[in-house]
mmCIF file as Biopython writes it, N, C-alpha, C and O atoms, coordinates in Angstrom:
data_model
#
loop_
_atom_site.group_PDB
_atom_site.id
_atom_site.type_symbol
_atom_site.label_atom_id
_atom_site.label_alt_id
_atom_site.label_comp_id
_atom_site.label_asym_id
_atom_site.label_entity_id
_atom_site.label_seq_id
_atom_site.pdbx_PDB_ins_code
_atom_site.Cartn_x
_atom_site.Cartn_y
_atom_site.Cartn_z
_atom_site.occupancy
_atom_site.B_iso_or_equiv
_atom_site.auth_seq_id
_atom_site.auth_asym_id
_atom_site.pdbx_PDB_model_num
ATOM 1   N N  . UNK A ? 1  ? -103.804 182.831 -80.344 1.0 0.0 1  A 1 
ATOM 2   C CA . UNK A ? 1  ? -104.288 181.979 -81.412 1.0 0.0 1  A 1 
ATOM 3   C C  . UNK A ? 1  ? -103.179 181.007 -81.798 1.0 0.0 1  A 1 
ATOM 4   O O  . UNK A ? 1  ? -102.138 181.408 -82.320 1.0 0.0 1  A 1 
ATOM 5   N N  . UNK A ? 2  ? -103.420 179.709 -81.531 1.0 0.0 2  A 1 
ATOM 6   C CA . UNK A ? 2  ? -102.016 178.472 -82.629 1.0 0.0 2  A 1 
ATOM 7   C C  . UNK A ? 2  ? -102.002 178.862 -84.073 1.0 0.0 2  A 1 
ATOM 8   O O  . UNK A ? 2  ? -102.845 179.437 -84.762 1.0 0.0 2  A 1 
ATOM 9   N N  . UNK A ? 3  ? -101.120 178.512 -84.271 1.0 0.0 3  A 1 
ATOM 10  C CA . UNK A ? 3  ? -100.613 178.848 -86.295 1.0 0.0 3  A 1 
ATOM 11  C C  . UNK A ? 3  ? -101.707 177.759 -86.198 1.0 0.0 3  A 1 
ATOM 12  O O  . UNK A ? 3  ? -102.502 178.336 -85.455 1.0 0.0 3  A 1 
ATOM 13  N N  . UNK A ? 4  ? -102.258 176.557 -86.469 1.0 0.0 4  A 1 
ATOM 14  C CA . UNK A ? 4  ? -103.408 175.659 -86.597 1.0 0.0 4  A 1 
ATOM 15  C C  . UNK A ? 4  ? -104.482 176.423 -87.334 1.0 0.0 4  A 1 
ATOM 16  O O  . UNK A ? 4  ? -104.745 176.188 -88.514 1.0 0.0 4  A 1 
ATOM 17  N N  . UNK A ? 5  ? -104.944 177.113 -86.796 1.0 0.0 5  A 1 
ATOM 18  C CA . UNK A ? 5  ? -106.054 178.292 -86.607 1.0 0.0 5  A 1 
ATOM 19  C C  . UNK A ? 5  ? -105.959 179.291 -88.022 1.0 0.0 5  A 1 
ATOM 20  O O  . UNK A ? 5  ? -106.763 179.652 -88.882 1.0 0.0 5  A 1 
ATOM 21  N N  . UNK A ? 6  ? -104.824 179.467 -87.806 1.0 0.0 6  A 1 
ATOM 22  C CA . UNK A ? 6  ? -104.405 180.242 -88.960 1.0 0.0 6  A 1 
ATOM 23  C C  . UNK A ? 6  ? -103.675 179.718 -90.769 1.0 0.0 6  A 1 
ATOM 24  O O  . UNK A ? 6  ? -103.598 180.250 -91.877 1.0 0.0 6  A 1 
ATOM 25  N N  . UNK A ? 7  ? -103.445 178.955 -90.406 1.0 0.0 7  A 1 
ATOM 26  C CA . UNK A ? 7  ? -103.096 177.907 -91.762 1.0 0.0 7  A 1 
ATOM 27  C C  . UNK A ? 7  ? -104.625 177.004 -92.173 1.0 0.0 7  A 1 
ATOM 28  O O  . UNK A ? 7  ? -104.794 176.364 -93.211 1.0 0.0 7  A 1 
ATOM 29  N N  . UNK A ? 8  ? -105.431 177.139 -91.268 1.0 0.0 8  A 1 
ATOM 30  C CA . UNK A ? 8  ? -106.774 176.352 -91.887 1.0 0.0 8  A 1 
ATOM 31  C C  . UNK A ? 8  ? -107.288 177.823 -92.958 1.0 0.0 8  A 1 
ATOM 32  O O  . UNK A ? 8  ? -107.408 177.904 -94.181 1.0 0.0 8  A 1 
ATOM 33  N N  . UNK A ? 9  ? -107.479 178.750 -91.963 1.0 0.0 9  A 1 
ATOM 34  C CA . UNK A ? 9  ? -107.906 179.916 -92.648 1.0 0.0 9  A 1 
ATOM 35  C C  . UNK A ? 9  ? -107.421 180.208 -93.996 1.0 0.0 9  A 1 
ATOM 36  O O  . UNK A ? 9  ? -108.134 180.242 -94.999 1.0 0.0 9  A 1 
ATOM 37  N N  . UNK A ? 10 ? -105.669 180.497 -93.935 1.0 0.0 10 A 1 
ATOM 38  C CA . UNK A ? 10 ? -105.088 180.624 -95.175 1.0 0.0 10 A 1 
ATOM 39  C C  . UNK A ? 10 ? -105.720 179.473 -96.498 1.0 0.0 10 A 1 
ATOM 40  O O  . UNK A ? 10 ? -106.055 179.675 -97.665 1.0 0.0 10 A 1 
ATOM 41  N N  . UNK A ? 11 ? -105.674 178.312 -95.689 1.0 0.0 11 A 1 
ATOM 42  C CA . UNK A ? 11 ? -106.092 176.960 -96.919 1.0 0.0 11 A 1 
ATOM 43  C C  . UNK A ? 11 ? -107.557 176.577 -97.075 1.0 0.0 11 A 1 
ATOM 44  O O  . UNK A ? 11 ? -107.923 175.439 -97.368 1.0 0.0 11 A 1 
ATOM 45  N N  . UNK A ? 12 ? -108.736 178.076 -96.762 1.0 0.0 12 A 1 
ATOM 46  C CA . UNK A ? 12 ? -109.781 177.769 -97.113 1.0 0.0 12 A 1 
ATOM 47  C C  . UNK A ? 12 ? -110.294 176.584 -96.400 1.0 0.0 12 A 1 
ATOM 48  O O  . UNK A ? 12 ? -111.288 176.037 -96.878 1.0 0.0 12 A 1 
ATOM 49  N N  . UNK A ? 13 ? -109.719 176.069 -95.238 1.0 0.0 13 A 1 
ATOM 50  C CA . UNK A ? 13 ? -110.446 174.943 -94.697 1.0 0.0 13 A 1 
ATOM 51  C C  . UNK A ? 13 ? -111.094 174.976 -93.272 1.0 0.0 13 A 1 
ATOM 52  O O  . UNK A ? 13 ? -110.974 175.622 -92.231 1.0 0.0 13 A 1 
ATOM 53  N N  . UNK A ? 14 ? -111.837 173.954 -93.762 1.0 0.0 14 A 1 
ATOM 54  C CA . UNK A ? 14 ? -113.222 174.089 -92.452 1.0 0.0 14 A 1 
ATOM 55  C C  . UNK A ? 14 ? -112.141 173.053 -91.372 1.0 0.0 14 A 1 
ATOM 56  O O  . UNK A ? 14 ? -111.151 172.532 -91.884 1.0 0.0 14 A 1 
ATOM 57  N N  . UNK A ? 15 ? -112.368 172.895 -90.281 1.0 0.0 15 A 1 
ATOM 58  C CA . UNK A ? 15 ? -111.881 172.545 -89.058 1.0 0.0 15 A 1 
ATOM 59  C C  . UNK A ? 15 ? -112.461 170.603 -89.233 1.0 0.0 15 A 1 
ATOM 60  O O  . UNK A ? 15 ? -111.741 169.631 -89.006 1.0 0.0 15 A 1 
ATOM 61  N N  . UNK A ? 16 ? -114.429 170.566 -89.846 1.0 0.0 16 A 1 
ATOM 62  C CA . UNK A ? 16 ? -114.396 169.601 -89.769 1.0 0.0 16 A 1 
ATOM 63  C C  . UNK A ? 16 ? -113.608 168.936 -91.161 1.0 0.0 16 A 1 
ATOM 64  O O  . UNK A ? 16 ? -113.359 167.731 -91.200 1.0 0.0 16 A 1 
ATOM 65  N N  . UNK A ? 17 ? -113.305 169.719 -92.116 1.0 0.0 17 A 1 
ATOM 66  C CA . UNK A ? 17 ? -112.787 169.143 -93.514 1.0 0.0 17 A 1 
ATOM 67  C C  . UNK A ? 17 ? -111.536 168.301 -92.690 1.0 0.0 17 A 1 
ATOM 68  O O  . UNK A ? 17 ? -111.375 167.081 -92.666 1.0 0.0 17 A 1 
ATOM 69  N N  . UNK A ? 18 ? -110.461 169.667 -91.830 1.0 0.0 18 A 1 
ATOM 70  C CA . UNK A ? 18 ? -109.235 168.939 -92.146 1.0 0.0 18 A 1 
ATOM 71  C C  . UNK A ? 18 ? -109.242 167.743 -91.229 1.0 0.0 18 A 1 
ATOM 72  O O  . UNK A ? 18 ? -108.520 166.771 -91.449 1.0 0.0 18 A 1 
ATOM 73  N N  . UNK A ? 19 ? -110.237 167.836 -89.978 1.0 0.0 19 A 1 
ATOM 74  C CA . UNK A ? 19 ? -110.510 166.344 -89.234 1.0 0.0 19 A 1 
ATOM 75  C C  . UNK A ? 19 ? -110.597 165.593 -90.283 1.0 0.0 19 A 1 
ATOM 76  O O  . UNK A ? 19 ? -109.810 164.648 -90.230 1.0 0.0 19 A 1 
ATOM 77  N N  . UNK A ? 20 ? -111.135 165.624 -91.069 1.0 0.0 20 A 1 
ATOM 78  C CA . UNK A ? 20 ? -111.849 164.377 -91.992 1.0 0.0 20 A 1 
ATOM 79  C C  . UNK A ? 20 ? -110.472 163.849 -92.937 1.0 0.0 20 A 1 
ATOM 80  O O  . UNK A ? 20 ? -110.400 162.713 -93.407 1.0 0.0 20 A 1 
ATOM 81  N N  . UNK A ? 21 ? -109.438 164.881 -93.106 1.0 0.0 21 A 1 
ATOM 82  C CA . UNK A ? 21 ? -108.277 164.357 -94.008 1.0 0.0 21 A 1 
ATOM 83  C C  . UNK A ? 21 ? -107.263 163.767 -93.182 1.0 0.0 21 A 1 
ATOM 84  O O  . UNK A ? 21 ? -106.631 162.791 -93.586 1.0 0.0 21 A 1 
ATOM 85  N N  . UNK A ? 22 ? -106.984 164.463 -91.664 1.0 0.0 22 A 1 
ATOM 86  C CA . UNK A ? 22 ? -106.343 163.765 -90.864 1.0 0.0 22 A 1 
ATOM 87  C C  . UNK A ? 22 ? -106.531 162.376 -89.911 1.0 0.0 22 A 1 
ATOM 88  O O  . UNK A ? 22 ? -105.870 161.993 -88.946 1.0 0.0 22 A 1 
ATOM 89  N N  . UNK A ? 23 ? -107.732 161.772 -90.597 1.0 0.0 23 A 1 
ATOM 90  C CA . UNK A ? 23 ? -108.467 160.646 -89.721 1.0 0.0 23 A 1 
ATOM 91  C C  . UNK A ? 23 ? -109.099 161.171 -88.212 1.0 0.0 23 A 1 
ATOM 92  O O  . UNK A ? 23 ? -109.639 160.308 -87.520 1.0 0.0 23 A 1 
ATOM 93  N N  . UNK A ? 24 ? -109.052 162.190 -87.842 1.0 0.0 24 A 1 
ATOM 94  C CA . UNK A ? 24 ? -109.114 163.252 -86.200 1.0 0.0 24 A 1 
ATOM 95  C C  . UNK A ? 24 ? -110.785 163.075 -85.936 1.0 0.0 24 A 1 
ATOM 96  O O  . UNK A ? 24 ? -111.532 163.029 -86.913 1.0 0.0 24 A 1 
ATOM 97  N N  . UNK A ? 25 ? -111.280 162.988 -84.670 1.0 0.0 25 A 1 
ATOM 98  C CA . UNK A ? 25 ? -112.768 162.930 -85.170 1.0 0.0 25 A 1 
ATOM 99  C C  . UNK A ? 25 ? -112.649 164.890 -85.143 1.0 0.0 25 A 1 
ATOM 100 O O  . UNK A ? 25 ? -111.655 165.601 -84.996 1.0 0.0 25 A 1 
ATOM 101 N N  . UNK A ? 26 ? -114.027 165.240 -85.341 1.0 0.0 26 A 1 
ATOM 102 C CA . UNK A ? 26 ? -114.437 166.928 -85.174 1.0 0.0 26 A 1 
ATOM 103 C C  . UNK A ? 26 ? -114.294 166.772 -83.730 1.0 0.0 26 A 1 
ATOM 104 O O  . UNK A ? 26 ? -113.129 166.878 -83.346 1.0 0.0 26 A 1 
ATOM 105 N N  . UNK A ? 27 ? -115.244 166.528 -82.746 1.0 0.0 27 A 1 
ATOM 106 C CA . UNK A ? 27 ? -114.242 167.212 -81.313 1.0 0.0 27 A 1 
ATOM 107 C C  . UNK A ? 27 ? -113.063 167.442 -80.858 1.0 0.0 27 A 1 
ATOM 108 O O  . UNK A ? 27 ? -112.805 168.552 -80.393 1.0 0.0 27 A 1 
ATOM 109 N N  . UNK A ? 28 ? -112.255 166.585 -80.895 1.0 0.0 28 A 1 
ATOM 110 C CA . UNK A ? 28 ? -110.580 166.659 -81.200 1.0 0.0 28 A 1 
ATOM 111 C C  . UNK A ? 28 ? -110.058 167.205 -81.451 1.0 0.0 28 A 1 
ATOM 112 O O  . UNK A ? 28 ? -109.045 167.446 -80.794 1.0 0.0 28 A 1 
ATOM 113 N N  . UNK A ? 29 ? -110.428 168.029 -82.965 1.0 0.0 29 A 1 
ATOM 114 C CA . UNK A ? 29 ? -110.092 168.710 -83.910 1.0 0.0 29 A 1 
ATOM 115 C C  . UNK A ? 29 ? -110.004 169.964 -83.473 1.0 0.0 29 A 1 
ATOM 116 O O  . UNK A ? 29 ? -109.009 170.683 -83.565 1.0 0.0 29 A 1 
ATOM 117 N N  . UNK A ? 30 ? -111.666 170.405 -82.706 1.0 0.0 30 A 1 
ATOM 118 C CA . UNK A ? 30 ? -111.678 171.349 -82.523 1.0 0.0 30 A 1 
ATOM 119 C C  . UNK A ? 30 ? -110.980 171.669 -80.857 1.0 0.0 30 A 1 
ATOM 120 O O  . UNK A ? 30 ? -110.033 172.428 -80.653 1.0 0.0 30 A 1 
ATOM 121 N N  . UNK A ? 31 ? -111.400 171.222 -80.254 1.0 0.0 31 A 1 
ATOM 122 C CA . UNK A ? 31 ? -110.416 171.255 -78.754 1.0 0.0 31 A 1 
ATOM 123 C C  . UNK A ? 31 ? -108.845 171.122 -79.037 1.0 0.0 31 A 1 
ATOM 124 O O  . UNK A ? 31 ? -108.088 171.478 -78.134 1.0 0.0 31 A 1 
ATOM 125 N N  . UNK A ? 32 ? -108.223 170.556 -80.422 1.0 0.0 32 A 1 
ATOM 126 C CA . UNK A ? 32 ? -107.100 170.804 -80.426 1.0 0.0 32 A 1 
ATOM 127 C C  . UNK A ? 32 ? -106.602 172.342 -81.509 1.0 0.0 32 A 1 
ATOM 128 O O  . UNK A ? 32 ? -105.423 172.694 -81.520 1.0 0.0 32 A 1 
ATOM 129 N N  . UNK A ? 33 ? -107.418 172.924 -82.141 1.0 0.0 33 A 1 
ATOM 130 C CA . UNK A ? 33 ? -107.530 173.845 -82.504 1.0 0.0 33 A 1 
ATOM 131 C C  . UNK A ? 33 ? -107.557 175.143 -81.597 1.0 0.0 33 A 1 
ATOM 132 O O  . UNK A ? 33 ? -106.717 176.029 -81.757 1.0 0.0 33 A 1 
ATOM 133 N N  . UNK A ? 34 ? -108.765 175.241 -80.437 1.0 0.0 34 A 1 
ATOM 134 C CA . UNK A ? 34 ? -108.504 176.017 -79.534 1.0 0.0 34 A 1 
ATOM 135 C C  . UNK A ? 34 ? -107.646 175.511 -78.581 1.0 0.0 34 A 1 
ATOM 136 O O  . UNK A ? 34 ? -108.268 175.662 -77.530 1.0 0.0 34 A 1 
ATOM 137 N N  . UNK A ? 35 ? -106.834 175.119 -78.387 1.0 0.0 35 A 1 
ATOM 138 C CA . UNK A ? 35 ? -105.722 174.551 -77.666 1.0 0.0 35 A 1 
ATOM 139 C C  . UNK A ? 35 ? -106.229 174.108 -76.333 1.0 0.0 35 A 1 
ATOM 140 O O  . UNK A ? 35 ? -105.729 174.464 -75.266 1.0 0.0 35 A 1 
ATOM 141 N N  . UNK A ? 36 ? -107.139 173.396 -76.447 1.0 0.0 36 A 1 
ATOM 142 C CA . UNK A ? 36 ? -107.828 173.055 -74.863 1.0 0.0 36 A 1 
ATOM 143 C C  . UNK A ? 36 ? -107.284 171.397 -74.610 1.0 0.0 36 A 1 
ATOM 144 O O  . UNK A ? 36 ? -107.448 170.688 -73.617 1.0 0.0 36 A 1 
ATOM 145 N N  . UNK A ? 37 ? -106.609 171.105 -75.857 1.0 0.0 37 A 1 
ATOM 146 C CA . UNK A ? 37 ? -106.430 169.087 -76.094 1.0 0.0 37 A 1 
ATOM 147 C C  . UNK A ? 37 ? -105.022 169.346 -76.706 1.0 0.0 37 A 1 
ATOM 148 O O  . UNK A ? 37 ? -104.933 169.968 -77.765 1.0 0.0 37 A 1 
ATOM 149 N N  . UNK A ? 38 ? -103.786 168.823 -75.979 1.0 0.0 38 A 1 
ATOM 150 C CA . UNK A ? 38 ? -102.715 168.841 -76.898 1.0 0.0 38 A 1 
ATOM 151 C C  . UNK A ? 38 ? -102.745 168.140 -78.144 1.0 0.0 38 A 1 
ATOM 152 O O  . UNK A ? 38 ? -103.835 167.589 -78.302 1.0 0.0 38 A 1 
ATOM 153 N N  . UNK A ? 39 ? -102.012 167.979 -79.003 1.0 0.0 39 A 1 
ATOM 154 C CA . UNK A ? 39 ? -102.424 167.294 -80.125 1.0 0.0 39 A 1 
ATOM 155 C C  . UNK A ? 39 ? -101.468 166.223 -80.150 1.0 0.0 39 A 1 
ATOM 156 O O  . UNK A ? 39 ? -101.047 165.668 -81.164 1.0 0.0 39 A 1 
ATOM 157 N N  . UNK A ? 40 ? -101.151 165.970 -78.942 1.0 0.0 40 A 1 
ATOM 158 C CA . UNK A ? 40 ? -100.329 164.088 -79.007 1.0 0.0 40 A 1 
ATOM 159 C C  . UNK A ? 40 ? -99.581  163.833 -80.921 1.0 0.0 40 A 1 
ATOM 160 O O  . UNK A ? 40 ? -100.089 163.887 -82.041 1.0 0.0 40 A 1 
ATOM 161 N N  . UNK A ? 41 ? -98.352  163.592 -80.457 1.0 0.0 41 A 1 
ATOM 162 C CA . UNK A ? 41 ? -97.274  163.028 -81.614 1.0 0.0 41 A 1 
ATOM 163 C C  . UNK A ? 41 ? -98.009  162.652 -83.080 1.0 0.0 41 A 1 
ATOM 164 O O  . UNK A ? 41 ? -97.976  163.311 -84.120 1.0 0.0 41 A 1 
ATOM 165 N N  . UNK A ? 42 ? -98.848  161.058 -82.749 1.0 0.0 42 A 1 
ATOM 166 C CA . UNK A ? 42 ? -99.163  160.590 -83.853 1.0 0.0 42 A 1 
ATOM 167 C C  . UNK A ? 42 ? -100.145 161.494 -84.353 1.0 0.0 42 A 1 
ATOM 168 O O  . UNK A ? 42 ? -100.003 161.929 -85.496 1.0 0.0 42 A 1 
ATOM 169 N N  . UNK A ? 43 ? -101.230 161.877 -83.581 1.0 0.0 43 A 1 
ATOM 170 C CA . UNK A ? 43 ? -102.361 163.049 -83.708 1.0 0.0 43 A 1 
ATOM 171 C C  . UNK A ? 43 ? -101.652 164.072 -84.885 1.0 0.0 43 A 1 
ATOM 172 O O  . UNK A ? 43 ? -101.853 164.164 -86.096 1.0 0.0 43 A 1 
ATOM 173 N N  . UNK A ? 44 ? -100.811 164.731 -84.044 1.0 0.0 44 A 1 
ATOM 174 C CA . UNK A ? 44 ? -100.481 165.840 -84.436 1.0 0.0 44 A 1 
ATOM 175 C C  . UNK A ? 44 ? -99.442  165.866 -85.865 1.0 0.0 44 A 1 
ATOM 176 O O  . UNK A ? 44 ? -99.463  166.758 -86.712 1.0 0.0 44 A 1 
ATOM 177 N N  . UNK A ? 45 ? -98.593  164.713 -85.878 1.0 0.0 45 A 1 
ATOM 178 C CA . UNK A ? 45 ? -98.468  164.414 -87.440 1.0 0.0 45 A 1 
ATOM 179 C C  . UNK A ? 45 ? -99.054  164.256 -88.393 1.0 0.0 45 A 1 
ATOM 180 O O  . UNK A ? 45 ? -98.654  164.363 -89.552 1.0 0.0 45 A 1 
ATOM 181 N N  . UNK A ? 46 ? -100.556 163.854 -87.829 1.0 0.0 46 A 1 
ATOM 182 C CA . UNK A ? 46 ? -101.516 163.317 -88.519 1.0 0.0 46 A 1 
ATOM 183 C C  . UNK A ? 46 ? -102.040 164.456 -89.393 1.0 0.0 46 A 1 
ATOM 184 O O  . UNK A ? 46 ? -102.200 164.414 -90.612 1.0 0.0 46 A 1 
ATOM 185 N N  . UNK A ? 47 ? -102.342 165.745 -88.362 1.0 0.0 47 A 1 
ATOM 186 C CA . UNK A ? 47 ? -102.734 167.145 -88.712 1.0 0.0 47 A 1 
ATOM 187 C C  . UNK A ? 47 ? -101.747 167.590 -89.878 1.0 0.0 47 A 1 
ATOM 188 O O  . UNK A ? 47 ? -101.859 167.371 -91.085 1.0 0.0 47 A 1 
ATOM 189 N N  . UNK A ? 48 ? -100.853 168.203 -89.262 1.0 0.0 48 A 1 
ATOM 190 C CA . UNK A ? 48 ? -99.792  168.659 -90.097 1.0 0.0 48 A 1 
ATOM 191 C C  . UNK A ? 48 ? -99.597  167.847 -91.390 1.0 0.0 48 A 1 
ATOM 192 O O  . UNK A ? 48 ? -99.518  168.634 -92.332 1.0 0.0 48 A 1 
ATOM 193 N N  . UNK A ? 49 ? -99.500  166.694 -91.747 1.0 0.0 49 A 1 
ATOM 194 C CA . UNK A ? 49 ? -99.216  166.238 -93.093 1.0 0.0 49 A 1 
ATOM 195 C C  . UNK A ? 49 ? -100.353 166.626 -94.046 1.0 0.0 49 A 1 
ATOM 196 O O  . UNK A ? 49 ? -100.298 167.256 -95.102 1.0 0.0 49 A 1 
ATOM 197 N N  . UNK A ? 50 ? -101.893 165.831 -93.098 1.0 0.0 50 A 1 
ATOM 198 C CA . UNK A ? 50 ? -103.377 166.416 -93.909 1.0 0.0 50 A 1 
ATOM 199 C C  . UNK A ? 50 ? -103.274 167.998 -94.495 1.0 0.0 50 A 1 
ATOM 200 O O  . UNK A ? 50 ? -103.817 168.438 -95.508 1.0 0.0 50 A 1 
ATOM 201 N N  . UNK A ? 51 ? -102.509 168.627 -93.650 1.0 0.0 51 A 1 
ATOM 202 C CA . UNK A ? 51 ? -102.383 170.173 -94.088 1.0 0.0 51 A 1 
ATOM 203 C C  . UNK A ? 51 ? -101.407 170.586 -95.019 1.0 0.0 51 A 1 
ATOM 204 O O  . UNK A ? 51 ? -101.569 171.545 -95.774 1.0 0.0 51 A 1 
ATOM 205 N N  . UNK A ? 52 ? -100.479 169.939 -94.984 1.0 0.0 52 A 1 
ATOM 206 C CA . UNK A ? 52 ? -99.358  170.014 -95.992 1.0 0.0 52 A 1 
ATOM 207 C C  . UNK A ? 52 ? -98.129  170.618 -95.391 1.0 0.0 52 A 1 
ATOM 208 O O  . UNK A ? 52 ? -97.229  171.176 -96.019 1.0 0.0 52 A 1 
ATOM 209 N N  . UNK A ? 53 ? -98.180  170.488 -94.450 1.0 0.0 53 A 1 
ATOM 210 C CA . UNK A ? 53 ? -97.031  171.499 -93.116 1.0 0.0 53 A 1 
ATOM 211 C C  . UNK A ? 53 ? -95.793  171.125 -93.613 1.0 0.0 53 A 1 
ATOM 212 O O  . UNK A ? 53 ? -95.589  169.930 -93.826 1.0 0.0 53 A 1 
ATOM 213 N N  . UNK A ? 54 ? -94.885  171.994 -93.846 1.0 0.0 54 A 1 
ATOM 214 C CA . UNK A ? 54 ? -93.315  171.676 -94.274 1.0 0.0 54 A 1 
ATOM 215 C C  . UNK A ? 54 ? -92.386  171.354 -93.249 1.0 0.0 54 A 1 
ATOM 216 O O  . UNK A ? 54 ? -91.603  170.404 -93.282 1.0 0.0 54 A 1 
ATOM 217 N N  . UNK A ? 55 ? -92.571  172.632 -91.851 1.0 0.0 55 A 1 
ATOM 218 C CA . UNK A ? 55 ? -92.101  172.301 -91.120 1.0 0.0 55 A 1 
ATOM 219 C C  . UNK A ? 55 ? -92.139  171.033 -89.997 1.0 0.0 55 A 1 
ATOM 220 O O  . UNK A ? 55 ? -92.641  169.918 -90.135 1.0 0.0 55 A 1 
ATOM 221 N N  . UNK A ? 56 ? -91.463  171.577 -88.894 1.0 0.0 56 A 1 
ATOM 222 C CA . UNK A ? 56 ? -91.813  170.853 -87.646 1.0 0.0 56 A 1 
ATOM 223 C C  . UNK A ? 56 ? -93.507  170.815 -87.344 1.0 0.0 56 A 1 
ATOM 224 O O  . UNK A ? 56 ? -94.217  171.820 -87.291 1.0 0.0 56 A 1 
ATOM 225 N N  . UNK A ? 57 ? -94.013  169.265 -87.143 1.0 0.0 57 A 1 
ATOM 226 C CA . UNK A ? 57 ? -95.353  169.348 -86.858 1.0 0.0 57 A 1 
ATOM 227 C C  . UNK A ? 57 ? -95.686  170.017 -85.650 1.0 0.0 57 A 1 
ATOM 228 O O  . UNK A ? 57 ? -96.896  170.099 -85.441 1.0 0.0 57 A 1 
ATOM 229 N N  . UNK A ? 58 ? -94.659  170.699 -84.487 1.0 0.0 58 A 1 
ATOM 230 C CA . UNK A ? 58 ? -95.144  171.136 -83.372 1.0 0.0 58 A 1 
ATOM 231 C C  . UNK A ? 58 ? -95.312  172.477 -83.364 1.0 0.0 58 A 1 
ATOM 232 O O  . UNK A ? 58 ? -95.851  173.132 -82.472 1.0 0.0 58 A 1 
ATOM 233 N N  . UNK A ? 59 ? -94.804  172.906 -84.450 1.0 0.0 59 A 1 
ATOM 234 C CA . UNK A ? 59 ? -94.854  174.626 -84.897 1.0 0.0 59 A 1 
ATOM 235 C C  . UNK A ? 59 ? -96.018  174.768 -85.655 1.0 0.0 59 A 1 
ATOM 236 O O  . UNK A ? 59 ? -96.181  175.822 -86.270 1.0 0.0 59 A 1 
ATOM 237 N N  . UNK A ? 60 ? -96.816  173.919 -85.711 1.0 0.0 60 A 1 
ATOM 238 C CA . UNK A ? 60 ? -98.266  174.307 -86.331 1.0 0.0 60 A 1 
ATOM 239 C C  . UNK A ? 60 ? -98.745  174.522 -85.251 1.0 0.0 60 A 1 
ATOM 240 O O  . UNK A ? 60 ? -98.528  175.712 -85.023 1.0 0.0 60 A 1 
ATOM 241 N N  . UNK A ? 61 ? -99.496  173.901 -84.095 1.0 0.0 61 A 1 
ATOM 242 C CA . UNK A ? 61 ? -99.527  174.213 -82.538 1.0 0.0 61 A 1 
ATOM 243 C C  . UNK A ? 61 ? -99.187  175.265 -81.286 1.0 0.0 61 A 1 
ATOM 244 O O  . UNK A ? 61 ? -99.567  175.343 -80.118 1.0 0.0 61 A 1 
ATOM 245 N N  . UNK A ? 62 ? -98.282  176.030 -82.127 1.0 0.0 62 A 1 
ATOM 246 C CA . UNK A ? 62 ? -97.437  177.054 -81.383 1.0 0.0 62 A 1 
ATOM 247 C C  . UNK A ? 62 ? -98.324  178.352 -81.386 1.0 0.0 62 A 1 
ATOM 248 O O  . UNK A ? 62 ? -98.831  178.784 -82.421 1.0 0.0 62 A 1 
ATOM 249 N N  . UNK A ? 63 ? -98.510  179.073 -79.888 1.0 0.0 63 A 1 
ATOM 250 C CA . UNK A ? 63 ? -98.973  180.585 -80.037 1.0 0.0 63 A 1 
ATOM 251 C C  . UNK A ? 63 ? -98.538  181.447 -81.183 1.0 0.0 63 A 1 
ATOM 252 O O  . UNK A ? 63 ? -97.323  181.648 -81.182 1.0 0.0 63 A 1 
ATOM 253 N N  . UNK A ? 64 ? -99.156  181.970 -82.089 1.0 0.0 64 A 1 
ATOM 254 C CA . UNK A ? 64 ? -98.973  183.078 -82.968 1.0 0.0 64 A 1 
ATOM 255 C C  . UNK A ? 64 ? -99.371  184.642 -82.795 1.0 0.0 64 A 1 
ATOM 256 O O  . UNK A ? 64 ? -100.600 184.690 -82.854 1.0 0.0 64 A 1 
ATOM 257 N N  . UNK A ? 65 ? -98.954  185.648 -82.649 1.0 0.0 65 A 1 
ATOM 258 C CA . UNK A ? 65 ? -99.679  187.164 -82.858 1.0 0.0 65 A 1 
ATOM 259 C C  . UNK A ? 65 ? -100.716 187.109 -83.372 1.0 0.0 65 A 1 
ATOM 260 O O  . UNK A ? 65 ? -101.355 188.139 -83.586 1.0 0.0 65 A 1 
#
């Protein structure tokens, strides 16, 4: 599972919500959620800020337990 997956969960959010805060369309979102679509730089900053990510935006993306 990506931390992605798991920080939507923690923040009560739907997959198409946080597309909708990160400008992402929903397919995207979700193919980059199940890790089938990398989530490319600007993309993936895009995610991480909509989410409120402190860290590195590539450690939201990263395999988790």
């Amino acid at each position: 599972m990506l931390r992605i997956k798991r920080v939507l969960r923690e923040k009560g959010l739907s997959q198409s919500k946080a597309a909708r805060l990160a400008d992402v369309n929903d397919t995207s979102m979700s193919r980059i959620v199940r890790g089938v679509e990398p989530p490319f730089p600007r993309r993936g900053k895009r995610i991480a800020d909509a989410l409120g990510w402190e860290g590195d935006w590539r450690e939201l993306f990263e395999e988790v337990g």
